[in-house]
Short mmCIF file of the C-alpha atoms (twelve columns), coordinates in Angstrom:
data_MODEL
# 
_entry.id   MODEL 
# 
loop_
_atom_site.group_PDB 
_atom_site.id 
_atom_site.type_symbol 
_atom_site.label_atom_id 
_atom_site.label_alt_id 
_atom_site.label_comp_id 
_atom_site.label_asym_id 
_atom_site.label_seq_id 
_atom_site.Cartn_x 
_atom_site.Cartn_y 
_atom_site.Cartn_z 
_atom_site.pdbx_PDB_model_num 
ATOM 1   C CA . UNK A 1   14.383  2.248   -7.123 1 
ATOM 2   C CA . UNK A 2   17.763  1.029   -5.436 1 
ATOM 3   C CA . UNK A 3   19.002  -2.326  -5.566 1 
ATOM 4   C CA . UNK A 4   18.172  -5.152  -8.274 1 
ATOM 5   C CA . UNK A 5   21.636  -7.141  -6.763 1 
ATOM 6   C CA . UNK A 6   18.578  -9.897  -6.076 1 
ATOM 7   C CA . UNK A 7   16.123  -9.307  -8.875 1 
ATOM 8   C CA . UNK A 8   13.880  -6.981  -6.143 1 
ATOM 9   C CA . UNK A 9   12.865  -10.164 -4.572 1 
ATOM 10  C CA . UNK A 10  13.395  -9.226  -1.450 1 
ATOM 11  C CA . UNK A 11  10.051  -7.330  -1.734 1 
ATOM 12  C CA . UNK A 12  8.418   -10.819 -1.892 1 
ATOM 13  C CA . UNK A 13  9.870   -10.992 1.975  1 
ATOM 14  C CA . UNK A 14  7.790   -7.989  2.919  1 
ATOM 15  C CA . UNK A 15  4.465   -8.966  0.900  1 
ATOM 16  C CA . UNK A 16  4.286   -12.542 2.983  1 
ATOM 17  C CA . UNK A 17  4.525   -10.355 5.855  1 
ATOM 18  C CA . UNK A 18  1.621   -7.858  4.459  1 
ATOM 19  C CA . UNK A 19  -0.283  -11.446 3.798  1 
ATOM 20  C CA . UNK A 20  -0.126  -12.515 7.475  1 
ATOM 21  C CA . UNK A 21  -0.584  -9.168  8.830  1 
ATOM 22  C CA . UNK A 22  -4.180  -9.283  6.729  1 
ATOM 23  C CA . UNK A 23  -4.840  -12.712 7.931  1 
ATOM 24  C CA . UNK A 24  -4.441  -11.664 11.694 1 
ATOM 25  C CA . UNK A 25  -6.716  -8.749  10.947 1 
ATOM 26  C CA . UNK A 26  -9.647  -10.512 8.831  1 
ATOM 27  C CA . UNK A 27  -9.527  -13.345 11.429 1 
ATOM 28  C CA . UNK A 28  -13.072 -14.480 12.593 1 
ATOM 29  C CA . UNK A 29  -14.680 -11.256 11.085 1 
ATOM 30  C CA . UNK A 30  -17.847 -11.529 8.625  1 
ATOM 31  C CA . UNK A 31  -16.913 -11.367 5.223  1 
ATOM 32  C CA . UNK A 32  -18.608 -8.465  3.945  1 
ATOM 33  C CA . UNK A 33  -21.384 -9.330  1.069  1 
ATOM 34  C CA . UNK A 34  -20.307 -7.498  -1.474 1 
ATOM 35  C CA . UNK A 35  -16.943 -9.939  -1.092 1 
ATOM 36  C CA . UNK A 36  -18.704 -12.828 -1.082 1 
ATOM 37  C CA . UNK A 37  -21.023 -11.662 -4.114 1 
ATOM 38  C CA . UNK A 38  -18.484 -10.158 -5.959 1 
ATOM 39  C CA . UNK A 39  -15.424 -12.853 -6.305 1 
ATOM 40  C CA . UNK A 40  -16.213 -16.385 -8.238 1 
ATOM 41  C CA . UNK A 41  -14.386 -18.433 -5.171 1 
ATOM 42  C CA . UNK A 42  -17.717 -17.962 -3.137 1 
ATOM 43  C CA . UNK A 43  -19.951 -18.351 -6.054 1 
ATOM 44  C CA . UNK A 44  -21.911 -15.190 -5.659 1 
ATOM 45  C CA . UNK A 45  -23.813 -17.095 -2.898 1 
ATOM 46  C CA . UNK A 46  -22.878 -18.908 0.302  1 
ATOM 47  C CA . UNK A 47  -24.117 -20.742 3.434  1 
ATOM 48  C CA . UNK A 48  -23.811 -19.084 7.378  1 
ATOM 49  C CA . UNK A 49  -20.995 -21.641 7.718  1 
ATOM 50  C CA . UNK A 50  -18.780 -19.352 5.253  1 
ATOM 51  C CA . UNK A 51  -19.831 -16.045 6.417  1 
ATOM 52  C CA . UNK A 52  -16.869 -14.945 8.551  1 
ATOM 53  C CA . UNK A 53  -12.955 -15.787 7.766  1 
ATOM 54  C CA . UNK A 54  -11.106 -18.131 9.057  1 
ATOM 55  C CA . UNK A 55  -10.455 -17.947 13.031 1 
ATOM 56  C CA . UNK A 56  -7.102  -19.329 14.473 1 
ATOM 57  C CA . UNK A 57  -5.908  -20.279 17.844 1 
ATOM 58  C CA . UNK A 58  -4.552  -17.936 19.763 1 
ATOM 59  C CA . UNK A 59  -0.935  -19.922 20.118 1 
ATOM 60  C CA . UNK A 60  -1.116  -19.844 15.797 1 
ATOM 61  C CA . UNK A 61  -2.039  -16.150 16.074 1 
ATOM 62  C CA . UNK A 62  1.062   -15.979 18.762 1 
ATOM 63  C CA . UNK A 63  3.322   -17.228 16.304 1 
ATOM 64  C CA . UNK A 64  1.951   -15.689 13.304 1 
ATOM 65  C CA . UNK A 65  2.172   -12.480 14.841 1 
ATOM 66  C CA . UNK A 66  6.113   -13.258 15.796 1 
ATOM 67  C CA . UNK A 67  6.513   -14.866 11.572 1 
ATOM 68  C CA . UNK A 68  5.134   -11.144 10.843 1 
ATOM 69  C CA . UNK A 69  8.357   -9.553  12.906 1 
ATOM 70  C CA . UNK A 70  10.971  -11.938 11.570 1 
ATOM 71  C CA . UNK A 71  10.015  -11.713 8.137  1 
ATOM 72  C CA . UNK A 72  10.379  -8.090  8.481  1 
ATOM 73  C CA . UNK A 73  13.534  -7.871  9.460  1 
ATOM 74  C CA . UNK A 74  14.455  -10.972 7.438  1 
ATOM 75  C CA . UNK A 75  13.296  -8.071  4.535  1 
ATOM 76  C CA . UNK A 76  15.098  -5.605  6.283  1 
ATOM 77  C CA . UNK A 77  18.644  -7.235  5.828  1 
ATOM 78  C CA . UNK A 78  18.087  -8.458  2.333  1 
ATOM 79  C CA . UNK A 79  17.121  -5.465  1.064  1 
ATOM 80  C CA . UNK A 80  20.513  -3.251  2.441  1 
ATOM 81  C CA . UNK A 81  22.511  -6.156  1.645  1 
ATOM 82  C CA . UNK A 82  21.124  -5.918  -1.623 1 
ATOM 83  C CA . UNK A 83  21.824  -2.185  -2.098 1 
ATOM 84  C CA . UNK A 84  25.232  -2.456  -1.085 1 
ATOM 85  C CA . UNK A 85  25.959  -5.318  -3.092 1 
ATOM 86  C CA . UNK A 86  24.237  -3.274  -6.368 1 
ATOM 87  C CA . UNK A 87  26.705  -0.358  -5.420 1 
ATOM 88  C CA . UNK A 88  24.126  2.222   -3.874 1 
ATOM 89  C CA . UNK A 89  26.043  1.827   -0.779 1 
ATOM 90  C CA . UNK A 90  29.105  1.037   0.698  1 
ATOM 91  C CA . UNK A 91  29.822  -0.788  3.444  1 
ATOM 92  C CA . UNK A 92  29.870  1.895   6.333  1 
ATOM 93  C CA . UNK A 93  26.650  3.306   5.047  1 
ATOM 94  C CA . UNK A 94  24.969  -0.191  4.885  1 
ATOM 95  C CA . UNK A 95  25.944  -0.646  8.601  1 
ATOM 96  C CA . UNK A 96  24.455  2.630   9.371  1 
ATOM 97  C CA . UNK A 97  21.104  2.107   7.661  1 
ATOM 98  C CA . UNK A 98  20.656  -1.541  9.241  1 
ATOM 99  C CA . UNK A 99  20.353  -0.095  12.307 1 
ATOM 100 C CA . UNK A 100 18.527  2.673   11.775 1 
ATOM 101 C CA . UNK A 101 16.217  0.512   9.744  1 
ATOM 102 C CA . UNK A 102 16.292  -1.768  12.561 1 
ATOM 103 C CA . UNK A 103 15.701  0.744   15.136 1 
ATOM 104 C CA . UNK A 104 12.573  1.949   13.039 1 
ATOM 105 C CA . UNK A 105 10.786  -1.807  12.595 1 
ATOM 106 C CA . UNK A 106 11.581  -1.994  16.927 1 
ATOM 107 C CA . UNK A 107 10.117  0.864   17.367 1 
ATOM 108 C CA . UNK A 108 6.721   -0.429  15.435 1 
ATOM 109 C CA . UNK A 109 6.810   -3.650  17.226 1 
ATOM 110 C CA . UNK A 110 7.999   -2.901  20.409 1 
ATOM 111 C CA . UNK A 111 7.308   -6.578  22.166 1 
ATOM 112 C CA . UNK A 112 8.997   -7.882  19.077 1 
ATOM 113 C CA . UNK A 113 5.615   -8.962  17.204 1 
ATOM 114 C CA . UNK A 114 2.464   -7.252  15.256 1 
ATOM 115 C CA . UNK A 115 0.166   -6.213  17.750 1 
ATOM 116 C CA . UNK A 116 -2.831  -3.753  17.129 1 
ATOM 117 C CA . UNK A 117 -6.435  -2.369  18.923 1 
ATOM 118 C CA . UNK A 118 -9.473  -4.006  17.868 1 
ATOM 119 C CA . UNK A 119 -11.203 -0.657  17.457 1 
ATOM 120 C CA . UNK A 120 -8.674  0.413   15.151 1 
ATOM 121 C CA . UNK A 121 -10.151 -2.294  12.514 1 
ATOM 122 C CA . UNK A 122 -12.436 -1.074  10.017 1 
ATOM 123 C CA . UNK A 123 -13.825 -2.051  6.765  1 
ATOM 124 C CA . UNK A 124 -13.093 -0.181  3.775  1 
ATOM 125 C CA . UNK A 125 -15.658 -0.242  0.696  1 
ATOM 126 C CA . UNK A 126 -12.947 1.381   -1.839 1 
ATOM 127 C CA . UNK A 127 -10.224 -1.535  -1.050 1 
ATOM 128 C CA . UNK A 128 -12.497 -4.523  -0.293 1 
ATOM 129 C CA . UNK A 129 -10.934 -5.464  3.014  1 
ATOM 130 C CA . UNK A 130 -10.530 -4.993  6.468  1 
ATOM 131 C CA . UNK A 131 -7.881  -2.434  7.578  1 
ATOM 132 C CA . UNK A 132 -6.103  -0.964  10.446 1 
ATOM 133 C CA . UNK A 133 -6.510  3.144   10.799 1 
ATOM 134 C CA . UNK A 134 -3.976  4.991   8.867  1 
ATOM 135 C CA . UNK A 135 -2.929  1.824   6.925  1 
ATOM 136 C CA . UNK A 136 -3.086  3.955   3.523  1 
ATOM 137 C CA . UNK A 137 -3.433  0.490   2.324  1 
ATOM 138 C CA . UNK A 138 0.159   -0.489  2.195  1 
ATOM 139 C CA . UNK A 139 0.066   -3.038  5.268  1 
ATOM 140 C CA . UNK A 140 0.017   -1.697  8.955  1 
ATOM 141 C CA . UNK A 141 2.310   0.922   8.114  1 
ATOM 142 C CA . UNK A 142 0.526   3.567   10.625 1 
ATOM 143 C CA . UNK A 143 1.428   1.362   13.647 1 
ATOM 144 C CA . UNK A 144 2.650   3.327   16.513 1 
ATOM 145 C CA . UNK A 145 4.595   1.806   19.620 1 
ATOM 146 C CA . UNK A 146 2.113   0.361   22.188 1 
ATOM 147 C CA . UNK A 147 -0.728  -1.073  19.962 1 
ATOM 148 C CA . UNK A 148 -2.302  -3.745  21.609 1 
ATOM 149 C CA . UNK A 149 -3.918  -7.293  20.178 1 
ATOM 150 C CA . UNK A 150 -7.471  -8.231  19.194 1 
ATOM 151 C CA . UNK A 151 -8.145  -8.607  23.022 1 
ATOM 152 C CA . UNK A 152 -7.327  -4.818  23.997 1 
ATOM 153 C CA . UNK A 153 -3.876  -5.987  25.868 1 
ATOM 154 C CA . UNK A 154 -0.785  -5.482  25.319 1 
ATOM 155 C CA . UNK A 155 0.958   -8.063  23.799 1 
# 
């Protein structure tokens, strides 16, 4: 691992975004019973009102979608800021990875904020959450350019 200019916090950047990301995705879906049975915060037991997560607005979603974007990149400058700083790279090389870093997270989000199809959402048994096809459980990191929101449109 590179870096360590900023302790590897930078990383905490990128698991806020992960955190939304899974909050956008779990949104008004049932919680699956063997969540709710499993983890002590539901008891083992719980009434219809606390079957499903939490649903948002869709201006909240809107913005939290945007948050997920900005705290990328925000993750994105820190962290080759950090490596140049910790001497893995000098200044020309830091300019050149920005971008292409850069280039790379606009090319995920291509209208600038997390987007994905609804049919792409699945629940997996092994992990014990909702996830997006070819998310190899490390975020949305199998995003390609033109996903589209909950609704089916693009966003």
């Amino acid at each position: 691992m590179s870096g360590g200019a900023f302790d590897y916090q930078q990383y905490h950047i990128e698991e806020i975004a992960d955190d939304i990301e899974q909050e956008i995705i779990e949104a008004g879906r049932e919680i699956p019973k063997e969540v709710w049975e499993k983890n002590h915060w539901y008891g083992g037991t719980i009434d219809d009102s606390y079957r499903t997560y939490p649903t948002y607005e869709r201006k909240t979603i809107d913005i939290m979608k945007r948050a997920i974007y900005v705290l990328r990149m925000a993750y994105i400058y820190a962290k080759r800021v950090d490596w140049m700083l910790s001497g893995d790279d000098g200044e020309e090389s830091l300019a050149k990875r920005l971008e292409e870093d850069l280039q790379a997270l606009k090319a995920k989000y291509p209208s600038g904020k997390f987007t994905f199809k609804e049919k792409d959402v699945y629940y997996d048994k092994e992990c014990e959450r909702y996830m997006l096809k070819d998310d190899c459980g490390e975020g949305a990191q199998g995003l390609e350019p033109g996903w589209r929101d909950q609704s089916g449109t693009q966003s």
